[in-house]
C-alpha positions as CSV (number, residue, x, y, z in Angstrom):
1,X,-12.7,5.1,-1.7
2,X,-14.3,2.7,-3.5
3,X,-18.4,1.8,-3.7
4,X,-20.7,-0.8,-5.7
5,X,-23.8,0.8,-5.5
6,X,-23.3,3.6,-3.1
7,X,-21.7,1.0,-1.0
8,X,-18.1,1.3,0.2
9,X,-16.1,-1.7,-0.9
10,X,-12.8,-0.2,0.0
11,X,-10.2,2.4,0.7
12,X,-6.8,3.8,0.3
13,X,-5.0,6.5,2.5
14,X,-1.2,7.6,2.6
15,X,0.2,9.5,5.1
16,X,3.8,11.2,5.1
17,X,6.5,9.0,6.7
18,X,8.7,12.0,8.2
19,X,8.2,15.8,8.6
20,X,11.7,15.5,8.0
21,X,12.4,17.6,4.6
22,X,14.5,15.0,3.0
23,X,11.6,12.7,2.9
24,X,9.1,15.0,2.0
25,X,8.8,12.9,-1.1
26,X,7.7,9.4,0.7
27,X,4.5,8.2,2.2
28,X,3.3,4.9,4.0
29,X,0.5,3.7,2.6
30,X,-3.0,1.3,3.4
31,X,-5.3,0.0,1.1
32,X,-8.2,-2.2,2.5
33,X,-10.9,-4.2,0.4
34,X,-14.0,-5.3,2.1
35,X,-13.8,-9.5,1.8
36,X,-17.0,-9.6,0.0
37,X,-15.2,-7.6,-2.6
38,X,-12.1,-9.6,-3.2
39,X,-10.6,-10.0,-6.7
40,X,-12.9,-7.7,-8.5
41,X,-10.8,-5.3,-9.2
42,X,-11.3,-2.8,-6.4
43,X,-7.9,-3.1,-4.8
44,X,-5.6,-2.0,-8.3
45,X,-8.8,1.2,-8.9
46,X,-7.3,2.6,-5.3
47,X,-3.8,1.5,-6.1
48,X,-4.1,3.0,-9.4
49,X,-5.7,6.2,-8.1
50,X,-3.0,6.3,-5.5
51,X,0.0,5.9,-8.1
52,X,-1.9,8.8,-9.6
53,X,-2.5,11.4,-7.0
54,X,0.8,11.0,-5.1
55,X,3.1,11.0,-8.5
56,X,0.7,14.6,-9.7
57,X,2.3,15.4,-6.0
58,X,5.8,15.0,-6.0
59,X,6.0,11.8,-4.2
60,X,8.7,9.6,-5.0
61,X,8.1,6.7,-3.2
62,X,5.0,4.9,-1.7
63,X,6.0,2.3,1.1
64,X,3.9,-0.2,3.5
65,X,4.8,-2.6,5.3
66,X,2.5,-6.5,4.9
67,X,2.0,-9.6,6.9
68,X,3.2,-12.2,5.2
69,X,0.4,-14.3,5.0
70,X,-1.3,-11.5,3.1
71,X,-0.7,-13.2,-0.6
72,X,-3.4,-11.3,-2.5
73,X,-2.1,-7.8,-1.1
74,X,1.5,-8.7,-2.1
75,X,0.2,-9.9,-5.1
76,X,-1.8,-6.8,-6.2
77,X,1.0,-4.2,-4.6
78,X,3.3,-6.1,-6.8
79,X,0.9,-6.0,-10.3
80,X,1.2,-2.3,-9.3
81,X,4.6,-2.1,-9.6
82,X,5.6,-2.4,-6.3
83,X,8.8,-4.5,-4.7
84,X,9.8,-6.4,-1.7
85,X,12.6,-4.2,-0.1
86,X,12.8,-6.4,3.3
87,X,11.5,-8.3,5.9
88,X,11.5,-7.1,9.9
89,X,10.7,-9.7,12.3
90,X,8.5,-9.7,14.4
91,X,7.4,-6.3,14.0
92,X,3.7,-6.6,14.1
93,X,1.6,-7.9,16.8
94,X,-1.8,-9.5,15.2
95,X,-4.6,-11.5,16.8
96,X,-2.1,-12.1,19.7
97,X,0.9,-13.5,18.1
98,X,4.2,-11.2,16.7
99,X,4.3,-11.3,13.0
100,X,7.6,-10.3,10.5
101,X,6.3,-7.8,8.3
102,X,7.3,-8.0,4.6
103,X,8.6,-4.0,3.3
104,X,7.4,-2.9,0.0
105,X,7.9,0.2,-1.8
106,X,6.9,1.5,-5.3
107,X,9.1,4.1,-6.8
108,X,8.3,6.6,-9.3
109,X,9.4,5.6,-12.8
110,X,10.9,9.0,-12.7
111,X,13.7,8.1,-10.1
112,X,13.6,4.2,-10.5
């Protein structure tokens, strides 16, 4: 979480993709930053803390998936060492209307 005086800006949360033992070692990911608080630096803190917390864990790879219209969030998962793995079409349904959904992953330098 994120706050700017005692006021939540944003969040991060990961969650494991399998209970499947061979991919005990990758979660999906969200990060969200409240539009007020945009380019401050709020999204790379959680990212950073994230990178952090899941490589002290043994996690190997951090994935989500993004609309593409969503530039700044590409933008910072990629400052954050993230890469585009794929696109799935129309895999997302948002404000009515079926979106592809751009793959990213981050791997830990320690398997890259």
């Amino acid at each position: 979480m994120a706050a700017t005086d005692g006021v939540v800006v944003g969040w991060v949360a990961a969650s494991p993709t399998s209970t499947r033992a061979v991919y005990a070692g990758v979660v999906e990911h969200s990060v969200y930053v409240h539009p007020a608080a945009q380019g401050r630096g709020a999204g790379r803190l959680l990212l950073d803390a994230l990178v952090a917390s899941t490589e002290a864990a043994g996690i190997w790879t951090i994935q989500s998936g993004v609309f593409p219209a969503n530039q700044a969030s590409l933008a910072l998962h990629g400052r954050a060492g993230s890469r585009v793995v794929g696109v799935r079409e129309r895999l997302g349904r948002h404000h009515g209307r079926w979106r592809d959904v751009i793959l990213i992953e981050r791997r830990s330098p320690a398997i890259a």
